[in-house]
MARVEX-181280 format. One record per residue (C-alpha): residue number from 0; x, y, z. Coordinates in Angstrom, 1 decimal, decimal comma. Each point is the difference from the previous one (the first is absolute). Layout:
# MARVEX-181280
@n: NUM&x: X&y: Y&z: Z
...
# end
This chain:
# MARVEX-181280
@n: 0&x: 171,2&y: 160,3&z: 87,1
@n: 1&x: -1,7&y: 1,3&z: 2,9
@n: 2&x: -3,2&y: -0,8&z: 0,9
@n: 3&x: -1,8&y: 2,5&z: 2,7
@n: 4&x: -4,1&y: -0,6&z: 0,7
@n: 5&x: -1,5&y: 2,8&z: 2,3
@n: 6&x: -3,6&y: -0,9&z: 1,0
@n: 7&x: -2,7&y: 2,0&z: 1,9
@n: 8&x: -2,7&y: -1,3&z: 1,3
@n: 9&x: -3,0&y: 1,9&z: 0,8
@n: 10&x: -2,4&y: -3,0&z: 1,6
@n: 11&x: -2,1&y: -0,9&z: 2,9
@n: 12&x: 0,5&y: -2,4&z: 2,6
@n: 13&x: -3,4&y: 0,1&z: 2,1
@n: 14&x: -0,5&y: 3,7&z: 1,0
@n: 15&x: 3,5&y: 1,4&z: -0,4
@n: 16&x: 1,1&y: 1,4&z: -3,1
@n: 17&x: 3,8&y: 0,1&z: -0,7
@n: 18&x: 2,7&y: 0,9&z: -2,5
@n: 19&x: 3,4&y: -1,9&z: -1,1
@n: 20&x: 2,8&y: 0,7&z: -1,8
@n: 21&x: 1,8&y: -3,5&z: -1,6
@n: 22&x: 3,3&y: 0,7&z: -1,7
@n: 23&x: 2,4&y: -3,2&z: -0,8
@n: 24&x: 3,1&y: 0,6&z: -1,0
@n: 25&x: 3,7&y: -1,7&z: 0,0
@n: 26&x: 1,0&y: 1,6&z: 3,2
@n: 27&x: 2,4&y: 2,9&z: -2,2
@n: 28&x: -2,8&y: 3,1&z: 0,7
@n: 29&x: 0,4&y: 1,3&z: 3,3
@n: 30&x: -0,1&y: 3,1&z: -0,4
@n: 31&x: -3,8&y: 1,3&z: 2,3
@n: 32&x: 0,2&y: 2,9&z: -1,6
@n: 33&x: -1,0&y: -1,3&z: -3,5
@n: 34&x: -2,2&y: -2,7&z: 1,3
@n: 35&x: -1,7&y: 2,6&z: 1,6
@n: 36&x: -0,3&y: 1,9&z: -3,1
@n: 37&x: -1,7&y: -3,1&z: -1,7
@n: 38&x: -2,5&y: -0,2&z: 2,7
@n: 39&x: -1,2&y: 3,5&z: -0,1
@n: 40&x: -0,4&y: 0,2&z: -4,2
@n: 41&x: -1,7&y: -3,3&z: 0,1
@n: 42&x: -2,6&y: 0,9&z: 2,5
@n: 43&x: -0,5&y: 3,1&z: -2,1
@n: 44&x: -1,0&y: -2,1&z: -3,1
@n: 45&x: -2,2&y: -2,0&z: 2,4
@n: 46&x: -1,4&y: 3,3&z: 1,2
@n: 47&x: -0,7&y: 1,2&z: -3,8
@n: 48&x: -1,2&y: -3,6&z: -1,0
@n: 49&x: -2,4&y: -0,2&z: 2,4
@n: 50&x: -1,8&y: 3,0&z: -0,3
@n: 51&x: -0,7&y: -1,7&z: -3,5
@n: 52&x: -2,2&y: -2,0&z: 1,6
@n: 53&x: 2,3&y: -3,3&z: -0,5
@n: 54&x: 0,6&y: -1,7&z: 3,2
@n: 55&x: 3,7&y: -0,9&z: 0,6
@n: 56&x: 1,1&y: -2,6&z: 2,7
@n: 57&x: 3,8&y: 0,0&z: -1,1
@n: 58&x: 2,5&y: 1,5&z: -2,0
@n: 59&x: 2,8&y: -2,2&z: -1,4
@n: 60&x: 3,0&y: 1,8&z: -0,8
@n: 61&x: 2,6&y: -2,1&z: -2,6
@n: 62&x: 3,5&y: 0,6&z: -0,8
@n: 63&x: 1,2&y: -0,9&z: -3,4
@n: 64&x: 4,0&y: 0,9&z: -0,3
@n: 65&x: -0,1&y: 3,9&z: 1,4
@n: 66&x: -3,6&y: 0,5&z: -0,8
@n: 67&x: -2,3&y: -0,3&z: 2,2
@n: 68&x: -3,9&y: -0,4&z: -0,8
@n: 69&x: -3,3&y: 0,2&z: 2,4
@n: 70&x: -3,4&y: -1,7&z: -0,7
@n: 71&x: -2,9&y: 0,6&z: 1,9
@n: 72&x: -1,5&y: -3,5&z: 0,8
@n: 73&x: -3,2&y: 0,0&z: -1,8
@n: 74&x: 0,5&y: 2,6&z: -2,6
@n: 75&x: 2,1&y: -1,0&z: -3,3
@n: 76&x: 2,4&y: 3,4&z: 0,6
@n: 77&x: 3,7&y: 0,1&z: -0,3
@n: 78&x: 1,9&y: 3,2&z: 1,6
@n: 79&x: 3,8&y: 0,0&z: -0,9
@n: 80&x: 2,5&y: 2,1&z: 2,8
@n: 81&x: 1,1&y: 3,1&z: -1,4
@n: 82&x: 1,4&y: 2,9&z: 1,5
@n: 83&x: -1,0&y: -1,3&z: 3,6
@n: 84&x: -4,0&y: -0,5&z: -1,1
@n: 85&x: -1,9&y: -2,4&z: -1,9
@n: 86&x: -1,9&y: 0,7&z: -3,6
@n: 87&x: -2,1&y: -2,5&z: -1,3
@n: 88&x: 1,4&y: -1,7&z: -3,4
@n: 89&x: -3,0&y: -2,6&z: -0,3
@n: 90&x: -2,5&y: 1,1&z: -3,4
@n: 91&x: -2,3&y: -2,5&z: 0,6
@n: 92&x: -3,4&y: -0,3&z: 2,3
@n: 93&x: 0,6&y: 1,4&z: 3,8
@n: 94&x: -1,5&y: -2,6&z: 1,6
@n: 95&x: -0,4&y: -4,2&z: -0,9
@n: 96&x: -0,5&y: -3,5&z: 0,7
@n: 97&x: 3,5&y: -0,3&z: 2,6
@n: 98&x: -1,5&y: 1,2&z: 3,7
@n: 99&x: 1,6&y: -2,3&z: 2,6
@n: 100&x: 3,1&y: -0,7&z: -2,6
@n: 101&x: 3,7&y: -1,3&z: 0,4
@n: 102&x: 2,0&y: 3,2&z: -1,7
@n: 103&x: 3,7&y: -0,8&z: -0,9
@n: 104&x: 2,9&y: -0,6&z: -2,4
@n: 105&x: 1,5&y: -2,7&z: -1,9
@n: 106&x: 3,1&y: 0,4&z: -2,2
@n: 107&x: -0,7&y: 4,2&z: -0,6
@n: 108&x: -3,6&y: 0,2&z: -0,4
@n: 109&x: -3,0&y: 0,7&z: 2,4
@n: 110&x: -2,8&y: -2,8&z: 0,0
@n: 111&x: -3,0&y: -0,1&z: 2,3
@n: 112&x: -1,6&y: -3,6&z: 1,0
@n: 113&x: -3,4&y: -0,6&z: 0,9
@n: 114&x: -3,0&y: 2,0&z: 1,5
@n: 115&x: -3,2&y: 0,5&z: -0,5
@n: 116&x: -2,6&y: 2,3&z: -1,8
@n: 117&x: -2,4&y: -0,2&z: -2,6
@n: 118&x: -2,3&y: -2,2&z: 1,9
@n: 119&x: 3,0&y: -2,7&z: 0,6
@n: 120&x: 2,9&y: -0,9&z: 1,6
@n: 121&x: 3,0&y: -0,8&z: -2,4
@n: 122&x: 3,9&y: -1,4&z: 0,4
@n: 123&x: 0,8&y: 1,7&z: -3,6
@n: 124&x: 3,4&y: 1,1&z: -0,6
@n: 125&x: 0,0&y: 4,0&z: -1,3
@n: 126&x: 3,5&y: 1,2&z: -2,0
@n: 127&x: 0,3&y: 4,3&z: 0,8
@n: 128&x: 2,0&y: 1,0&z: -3,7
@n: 129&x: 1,3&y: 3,1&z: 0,9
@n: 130&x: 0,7&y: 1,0&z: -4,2
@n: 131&x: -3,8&y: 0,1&z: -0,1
@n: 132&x: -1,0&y: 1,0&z: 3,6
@n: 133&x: -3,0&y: -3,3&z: -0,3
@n: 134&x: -0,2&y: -3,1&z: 2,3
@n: 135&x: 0,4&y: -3,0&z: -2,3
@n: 136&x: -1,9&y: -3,6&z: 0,6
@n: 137&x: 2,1&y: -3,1&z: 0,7
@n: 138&x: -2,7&y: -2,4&z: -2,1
@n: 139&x: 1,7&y: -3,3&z: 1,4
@n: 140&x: -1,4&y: 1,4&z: 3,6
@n: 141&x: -3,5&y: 1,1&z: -1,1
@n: 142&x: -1,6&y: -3,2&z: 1,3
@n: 143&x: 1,6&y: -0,3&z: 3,1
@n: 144&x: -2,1&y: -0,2&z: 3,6
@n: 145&x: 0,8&y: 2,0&z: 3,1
@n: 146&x: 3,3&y: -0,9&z: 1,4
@n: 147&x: 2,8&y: 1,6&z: 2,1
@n: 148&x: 3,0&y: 0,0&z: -1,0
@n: 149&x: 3,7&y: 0,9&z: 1,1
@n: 150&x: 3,0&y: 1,1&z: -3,3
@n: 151&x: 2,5&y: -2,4&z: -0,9
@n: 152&x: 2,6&y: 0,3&z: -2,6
@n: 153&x: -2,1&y: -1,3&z: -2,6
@n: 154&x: -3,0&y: 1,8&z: 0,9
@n: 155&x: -2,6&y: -1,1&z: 2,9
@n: 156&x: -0,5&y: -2,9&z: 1,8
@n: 157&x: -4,0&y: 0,4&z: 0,9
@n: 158&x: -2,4&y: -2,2&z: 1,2
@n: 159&x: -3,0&y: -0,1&z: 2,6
@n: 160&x: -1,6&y: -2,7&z: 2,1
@n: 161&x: -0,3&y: -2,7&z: -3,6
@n: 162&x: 2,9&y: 0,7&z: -2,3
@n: 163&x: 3,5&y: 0,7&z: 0,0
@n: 164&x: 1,5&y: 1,9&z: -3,1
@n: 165&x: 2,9&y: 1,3&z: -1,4
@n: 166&x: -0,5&y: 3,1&z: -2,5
@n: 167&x: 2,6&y: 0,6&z: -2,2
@n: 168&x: 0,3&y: 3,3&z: -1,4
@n: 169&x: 3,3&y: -0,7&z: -2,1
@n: 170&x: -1,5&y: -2,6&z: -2,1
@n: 171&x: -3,8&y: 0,5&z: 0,7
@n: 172&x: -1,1&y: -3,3&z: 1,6
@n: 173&x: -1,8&y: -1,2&z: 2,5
@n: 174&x: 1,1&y: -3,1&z: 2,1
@n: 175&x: -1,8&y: -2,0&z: 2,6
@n: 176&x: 2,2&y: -0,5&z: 3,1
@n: 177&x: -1,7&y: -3,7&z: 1,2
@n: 178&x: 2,5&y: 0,3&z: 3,6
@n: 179&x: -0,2&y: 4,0&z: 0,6
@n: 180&x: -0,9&y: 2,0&z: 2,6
@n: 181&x: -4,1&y: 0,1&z: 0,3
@n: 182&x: -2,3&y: 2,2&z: 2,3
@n: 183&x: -1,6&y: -2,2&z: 2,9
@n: 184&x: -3,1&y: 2,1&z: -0,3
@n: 185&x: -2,1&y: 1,2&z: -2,9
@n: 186&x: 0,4&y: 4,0&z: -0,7
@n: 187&x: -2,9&y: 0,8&z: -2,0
@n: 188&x: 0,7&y: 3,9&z: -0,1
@n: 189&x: 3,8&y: 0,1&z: -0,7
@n: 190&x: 1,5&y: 3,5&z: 0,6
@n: 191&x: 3,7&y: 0,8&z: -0,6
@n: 192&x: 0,2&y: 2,9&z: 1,8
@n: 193&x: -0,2&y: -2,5&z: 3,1
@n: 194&x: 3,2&y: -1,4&z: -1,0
@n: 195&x: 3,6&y: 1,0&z: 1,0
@n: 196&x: 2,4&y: -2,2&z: -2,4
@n: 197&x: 3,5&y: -0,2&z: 2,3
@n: 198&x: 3,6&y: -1,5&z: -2,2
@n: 199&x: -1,0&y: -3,3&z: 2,0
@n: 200&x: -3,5&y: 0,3&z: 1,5
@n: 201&x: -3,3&y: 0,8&z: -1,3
@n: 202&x: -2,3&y: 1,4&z: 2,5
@n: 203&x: -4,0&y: -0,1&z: -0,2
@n: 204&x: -2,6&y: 2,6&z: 1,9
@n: 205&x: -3,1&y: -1,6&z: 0,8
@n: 206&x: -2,0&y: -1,2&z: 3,3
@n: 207&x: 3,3&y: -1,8&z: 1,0
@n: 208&x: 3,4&y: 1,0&z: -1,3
@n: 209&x: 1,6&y: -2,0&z: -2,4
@n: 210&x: 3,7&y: -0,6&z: -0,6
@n: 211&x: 1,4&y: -2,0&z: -2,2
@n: 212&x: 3,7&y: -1,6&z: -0,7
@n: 213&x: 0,5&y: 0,4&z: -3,6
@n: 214&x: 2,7&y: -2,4&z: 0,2
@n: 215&x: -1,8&y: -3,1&z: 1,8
@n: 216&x: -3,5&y: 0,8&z: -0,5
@n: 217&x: -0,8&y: 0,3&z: 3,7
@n: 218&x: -3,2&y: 1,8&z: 1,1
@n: 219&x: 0,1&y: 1,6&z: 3,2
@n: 220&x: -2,9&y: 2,1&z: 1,4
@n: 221&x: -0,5&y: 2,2&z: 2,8
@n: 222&x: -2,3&y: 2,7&z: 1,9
@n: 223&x: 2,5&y: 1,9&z: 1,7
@n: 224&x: 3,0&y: 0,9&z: -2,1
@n: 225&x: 1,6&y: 4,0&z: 0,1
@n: 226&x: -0,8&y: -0,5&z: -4,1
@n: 227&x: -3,3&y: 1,2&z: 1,0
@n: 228&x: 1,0&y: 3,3&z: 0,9
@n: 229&x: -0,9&y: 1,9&z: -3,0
@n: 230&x: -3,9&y: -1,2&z: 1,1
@n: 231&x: -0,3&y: 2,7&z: 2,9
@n: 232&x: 2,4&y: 2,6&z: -0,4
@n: 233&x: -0,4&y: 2,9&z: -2,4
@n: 234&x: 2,7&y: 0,9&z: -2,4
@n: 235&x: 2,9&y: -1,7&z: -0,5
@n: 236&x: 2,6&y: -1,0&z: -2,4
@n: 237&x: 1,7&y: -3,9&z: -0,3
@n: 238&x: 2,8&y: 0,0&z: -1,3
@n: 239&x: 0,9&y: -3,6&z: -1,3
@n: 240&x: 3,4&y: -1,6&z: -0,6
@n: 241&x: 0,7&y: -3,9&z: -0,9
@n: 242&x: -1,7&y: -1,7&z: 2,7
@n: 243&x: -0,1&y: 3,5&z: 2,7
@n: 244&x: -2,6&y: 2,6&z: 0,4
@n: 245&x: 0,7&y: 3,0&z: 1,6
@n: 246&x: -3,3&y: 1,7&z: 0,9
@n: 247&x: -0,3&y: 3,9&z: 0,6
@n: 248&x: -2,8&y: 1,1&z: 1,9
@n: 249&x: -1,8&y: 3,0&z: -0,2
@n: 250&x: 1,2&y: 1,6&z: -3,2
@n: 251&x: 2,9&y: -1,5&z: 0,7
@n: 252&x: 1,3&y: 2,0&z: 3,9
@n: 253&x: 0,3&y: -3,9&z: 2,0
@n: 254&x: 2,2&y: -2,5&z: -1,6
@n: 255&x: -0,6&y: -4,2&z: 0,7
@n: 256&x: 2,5&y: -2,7&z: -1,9
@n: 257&x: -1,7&y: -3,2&z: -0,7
@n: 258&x: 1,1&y: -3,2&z: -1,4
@n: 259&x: -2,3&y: -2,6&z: -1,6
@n: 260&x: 2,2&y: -3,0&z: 1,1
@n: 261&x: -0,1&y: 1,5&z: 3,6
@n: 262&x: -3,9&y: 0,3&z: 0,0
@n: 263&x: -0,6&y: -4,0&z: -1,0
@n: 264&x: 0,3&y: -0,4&z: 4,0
@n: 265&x: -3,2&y: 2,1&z: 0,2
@n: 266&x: -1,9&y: -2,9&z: -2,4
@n: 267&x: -1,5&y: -3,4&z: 0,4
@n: 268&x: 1,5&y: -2,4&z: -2,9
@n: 269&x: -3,3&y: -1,3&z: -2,6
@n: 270&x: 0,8&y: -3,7&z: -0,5
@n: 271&x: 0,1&y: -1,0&z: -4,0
@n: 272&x: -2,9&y: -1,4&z: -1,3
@n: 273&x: 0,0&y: -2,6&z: -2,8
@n: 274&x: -2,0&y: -1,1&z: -2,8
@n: 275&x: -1,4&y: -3,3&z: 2,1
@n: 276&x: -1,1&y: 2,4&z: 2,8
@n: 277&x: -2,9&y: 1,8&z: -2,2
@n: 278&x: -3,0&y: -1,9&z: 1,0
@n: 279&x: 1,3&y: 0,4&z: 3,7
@n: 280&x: 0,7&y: 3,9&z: -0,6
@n: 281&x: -3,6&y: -0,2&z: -1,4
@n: 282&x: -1,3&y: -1,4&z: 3,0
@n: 283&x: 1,7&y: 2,3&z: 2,4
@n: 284&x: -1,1&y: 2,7&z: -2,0
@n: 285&x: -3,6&y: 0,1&z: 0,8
@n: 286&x: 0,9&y: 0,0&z: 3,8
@n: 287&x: 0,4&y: 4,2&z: -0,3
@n: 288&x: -2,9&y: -0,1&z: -1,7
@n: 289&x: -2,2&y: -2,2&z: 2,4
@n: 290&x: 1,6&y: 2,1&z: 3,1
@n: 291&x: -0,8&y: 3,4&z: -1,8
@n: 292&x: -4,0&y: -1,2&z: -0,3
@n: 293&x: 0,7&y: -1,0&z: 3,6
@n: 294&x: 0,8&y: 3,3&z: 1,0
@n: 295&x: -2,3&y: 2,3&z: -2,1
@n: 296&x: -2,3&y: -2,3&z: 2,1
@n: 297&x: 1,5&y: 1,1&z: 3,3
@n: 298&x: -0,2&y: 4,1&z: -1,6
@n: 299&x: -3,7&y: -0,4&z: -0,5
@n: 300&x: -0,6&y: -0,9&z: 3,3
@n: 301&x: 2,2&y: 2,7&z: 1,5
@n: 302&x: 3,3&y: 0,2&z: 2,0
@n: 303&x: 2,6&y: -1,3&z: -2,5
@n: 304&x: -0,4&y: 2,4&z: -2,7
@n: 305&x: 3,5&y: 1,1&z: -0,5
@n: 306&x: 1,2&y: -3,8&z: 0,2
@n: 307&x: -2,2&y: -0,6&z: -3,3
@n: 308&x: 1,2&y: 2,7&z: -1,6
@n: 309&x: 3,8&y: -0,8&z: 0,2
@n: 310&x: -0,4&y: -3,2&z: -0,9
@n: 311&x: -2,6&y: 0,6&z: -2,8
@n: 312&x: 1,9&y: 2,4&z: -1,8
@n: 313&x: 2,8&y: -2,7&z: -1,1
@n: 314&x: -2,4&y: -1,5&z: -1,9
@n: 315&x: 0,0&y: 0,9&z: -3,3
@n: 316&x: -2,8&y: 2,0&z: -1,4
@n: 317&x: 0,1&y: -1,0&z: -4,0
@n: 318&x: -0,7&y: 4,1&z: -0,7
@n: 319&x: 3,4&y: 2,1&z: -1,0
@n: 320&x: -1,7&y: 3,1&z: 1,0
@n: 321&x: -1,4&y: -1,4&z: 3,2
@n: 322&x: 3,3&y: -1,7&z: 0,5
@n: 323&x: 2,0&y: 3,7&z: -0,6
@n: 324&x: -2,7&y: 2,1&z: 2,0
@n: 325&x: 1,0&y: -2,1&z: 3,1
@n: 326&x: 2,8&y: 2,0&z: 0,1
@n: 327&x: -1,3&y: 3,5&z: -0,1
@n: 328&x: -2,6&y: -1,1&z: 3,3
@n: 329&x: -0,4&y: 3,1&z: 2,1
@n: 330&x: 1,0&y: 2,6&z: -3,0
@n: 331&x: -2,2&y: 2,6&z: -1,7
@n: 332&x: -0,1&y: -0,2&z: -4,0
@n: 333&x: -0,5&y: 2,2&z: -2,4
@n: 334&x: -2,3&y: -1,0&z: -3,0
@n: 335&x: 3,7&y: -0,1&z: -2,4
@n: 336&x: 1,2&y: -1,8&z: 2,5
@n: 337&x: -2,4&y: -3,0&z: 0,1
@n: 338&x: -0,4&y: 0,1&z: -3,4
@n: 339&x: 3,9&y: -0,6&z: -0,4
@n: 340&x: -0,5&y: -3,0&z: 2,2
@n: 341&x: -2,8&y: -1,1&z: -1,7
@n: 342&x: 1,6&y: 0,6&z: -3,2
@n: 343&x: -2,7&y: 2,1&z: -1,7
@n: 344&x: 1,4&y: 3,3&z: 0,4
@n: 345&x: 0,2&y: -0,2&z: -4,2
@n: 346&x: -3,3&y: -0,8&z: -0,3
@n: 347&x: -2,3&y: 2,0&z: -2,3
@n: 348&x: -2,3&y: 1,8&z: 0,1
@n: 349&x: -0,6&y: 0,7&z: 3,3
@n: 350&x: -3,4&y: -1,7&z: 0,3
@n: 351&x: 2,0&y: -3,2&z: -0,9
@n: 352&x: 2,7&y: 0,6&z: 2,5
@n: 353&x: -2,8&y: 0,7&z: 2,7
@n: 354&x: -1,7&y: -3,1&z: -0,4
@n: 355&x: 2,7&y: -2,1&z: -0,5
@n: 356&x: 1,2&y: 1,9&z: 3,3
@n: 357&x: -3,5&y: -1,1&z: 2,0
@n: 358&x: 0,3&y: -3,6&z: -1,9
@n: 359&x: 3,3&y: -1,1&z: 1,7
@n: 360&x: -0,6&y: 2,1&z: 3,5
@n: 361&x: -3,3&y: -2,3&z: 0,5
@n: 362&x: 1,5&y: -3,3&z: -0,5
@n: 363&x: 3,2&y: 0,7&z: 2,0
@n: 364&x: -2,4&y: 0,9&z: 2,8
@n: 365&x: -1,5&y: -2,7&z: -0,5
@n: 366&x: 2,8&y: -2,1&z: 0,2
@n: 367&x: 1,5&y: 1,5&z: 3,2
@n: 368&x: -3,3&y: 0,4&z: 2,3
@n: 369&x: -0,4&y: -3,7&z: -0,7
@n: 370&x: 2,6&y: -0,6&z: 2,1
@n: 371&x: -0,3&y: 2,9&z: 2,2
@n: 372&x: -3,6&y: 1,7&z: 0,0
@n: 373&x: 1,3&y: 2,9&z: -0,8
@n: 374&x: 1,2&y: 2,0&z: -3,5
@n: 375&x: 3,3&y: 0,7&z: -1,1
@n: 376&x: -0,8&y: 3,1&z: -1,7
@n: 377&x: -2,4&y: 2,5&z: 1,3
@n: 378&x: -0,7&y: 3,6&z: -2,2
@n: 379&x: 0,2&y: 3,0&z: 1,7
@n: 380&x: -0,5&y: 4,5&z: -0,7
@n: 381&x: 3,5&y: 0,7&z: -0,1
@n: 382&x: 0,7&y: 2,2&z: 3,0
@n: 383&x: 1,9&y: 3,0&z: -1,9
@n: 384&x: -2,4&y: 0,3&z: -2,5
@n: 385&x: -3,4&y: -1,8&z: 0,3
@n: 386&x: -0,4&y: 0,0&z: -3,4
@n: 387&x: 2,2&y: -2,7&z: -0,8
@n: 388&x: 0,1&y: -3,7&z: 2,1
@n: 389&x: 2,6&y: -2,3&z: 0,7
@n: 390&x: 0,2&y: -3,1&z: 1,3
@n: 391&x: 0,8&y: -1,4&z: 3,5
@n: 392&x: 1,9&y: -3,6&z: 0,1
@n: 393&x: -1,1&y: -1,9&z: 2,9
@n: 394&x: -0,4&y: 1,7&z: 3,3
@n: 395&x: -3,3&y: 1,2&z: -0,4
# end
């Protein structure tokens, strides 16, 4: 069975917007012409599911034996391939509880792990059955915290910066891994989509890069790495085999071969950190904290603004909508567009949504200019059509 995931990601990193492609395969496909072909349909359905008012920031696209399926991160569609274009086979709600999820297959069906919406972030397992076109709840999952995870034969080996577990799908259990791999670092808004999940490696999109040996368990981190490509350049296409990328700029005109082995000499190794070293981890942990007062000190008394705000905004905020509007800083919204963030873009009737709307935007400002002195989200006449405002994200 092959298994081929396509993603595009349409994200922020500070003020430049970008696009990417993320196909995985088992280095058979090679033929440009197709994968082209794939590209162009899927941004197509992005085109037509956006104008919905449904934000996307990926597409995943699945193979399962010659089929292949596409699912709009965020929205609970399913588009089979026929006839060199996609048609949507899902019956069921357009749009659910899985933005940020982990798309993929195990043993011939299409599952979805984690995400978050209605007011919470999940690590549920979701079964698609294609006989009925509906998603289908995994219940042994439905209590599970926010974790990453990368696929294993049984299912998913997740876990975060307390817990280590194994999730079997083939006999629907859940197993606490005492000696596996943990997160250093607590990861309080955990996005998928900020994954790539190599044969060997599982990498991590964050402040710093993360890159882990699926093998050993070793961490590795780093600032500069040509992984963070896809942050600055406009569209583009990976295409992922084993433990290579192959990354096509540009709608895919300029080619650049990658290997994740090659690109640990870019990282710094994370020493392991064991159960005897938590009060000292505990300790060392409020040393960020005491040097980010320091220098939101410094910022109110001019001269090292910029300094604060680097180093302030690794902190974590305890907001999910605060945490995911960091990455939109410097972009104009649209009212469907915040409200997708915010998750109240169901909300009815409109007074409810409205207030709801003002509720949230108030305390997330309030949040951010206690740190900076300034608010994160400022409402503006929309410059088209002054009827209408959007929102600007920073930068005002």
């Amino acid at each position: 069975m092959k298994h081929l995931i396509l993603l595009l990601f349409i994200c922020v990193a500070h003020t430049q917007a970008y696009s990417q492609v993320v196909y995985r395969d088992d280095g058979e496909l090679t033929d440009s012409a197709e994968l082209r072909m794939l590209f162009n349909e899927s941004i197509k359905v992005l085109d037509s599911t956006n104008t919905t008012g449904l934000k996307i920031e990926r597409l995943d696209i699945l193979e399962v034996g010659n089929d292949k399926y596409l699912l709009p991160n965020g929205a609970m569609s399913v588009y089979k391939w026929r006839n060199n274009t996609w048609h949507n086979i899902c019956k069921g709600a357009n749009r659910g509880f899985n933005y940020g999820n982990k798309a993929f297959v195990h043993k011939g069906k299409i599952y979805s792990f984690g995400g978050y919406g209605f007011w919470r972030a999940h690590s549920m397992l979701i079964v698609f059955q294609e006989d009925l076109g509906e998603w289908e709840l995994l219940p042994f999952t439905e209590n599970l915290e926010t974790l990453f995870g990368w696929l294993s034969p049984e299912g998913i080996i997740a876990f975060n910066n307390k817990k280590s577990i194994e999730i079997n799908i083939n006999s629907q259990y859940i197993k606490e891994r005492p000696d596996g791999f943990k997160l250093d670092y607590a990861q309080t808004f955990i996005l998928h989509w900020y994954t790539i999940d190599f044969e060997n490696y599982y990498v991590i999109y964050g402040d710093k890069l993360t890159l882990i040996d699926k093998i050993t368990g070793q961490h590795y981190e780093s600032m500069q790495t040509p992984f963070r490509a896809y942050q600055s350049n406009g569209k583009g296409m990976f295409r992922i085999f084993g433990d290579s990328v192959t990354y096509f700029k540009n709608d895919m005109d300029h080619r650049y071969d990658l290997s994740a082995k090659d690109q640990i000499q870019f990282f710094e190794i994370v020493k392991k950190t064991n159960g005897n070293s938590y009060p000292l981890i505990m300790l060392l942990s409020l040393i960020p904290v005491t040097i980010g007062a320091y220098l939101i000190y410094r910022k109110r008394t001019k001269n090292s603004s910029e300094a604060a705000i680097l180093s302030d905004e690794t902190m974590p905020w305890n907001n999910k909508y605060l945490e995911a509007l960091i990455f939109e800083k410097g972009k104009i919204l649209s009212v469907d567009e915040l409200d997708t963030i915010l998750e109240i873009i169901d909300i009815i009737p409109a007074e409810s949504q409205r207030f709801k709307r003002s509720t949230l935007i108030k305390e997330i400002n309030r949040l951010y200019s206690g740190r900076h002195d300034v608010d994160l989200i400022f409402r503006k006449h929309d410059v088209e059509d002054g009827r209408k405002y959007v929102y600007q994200i920073g930068n005002e």
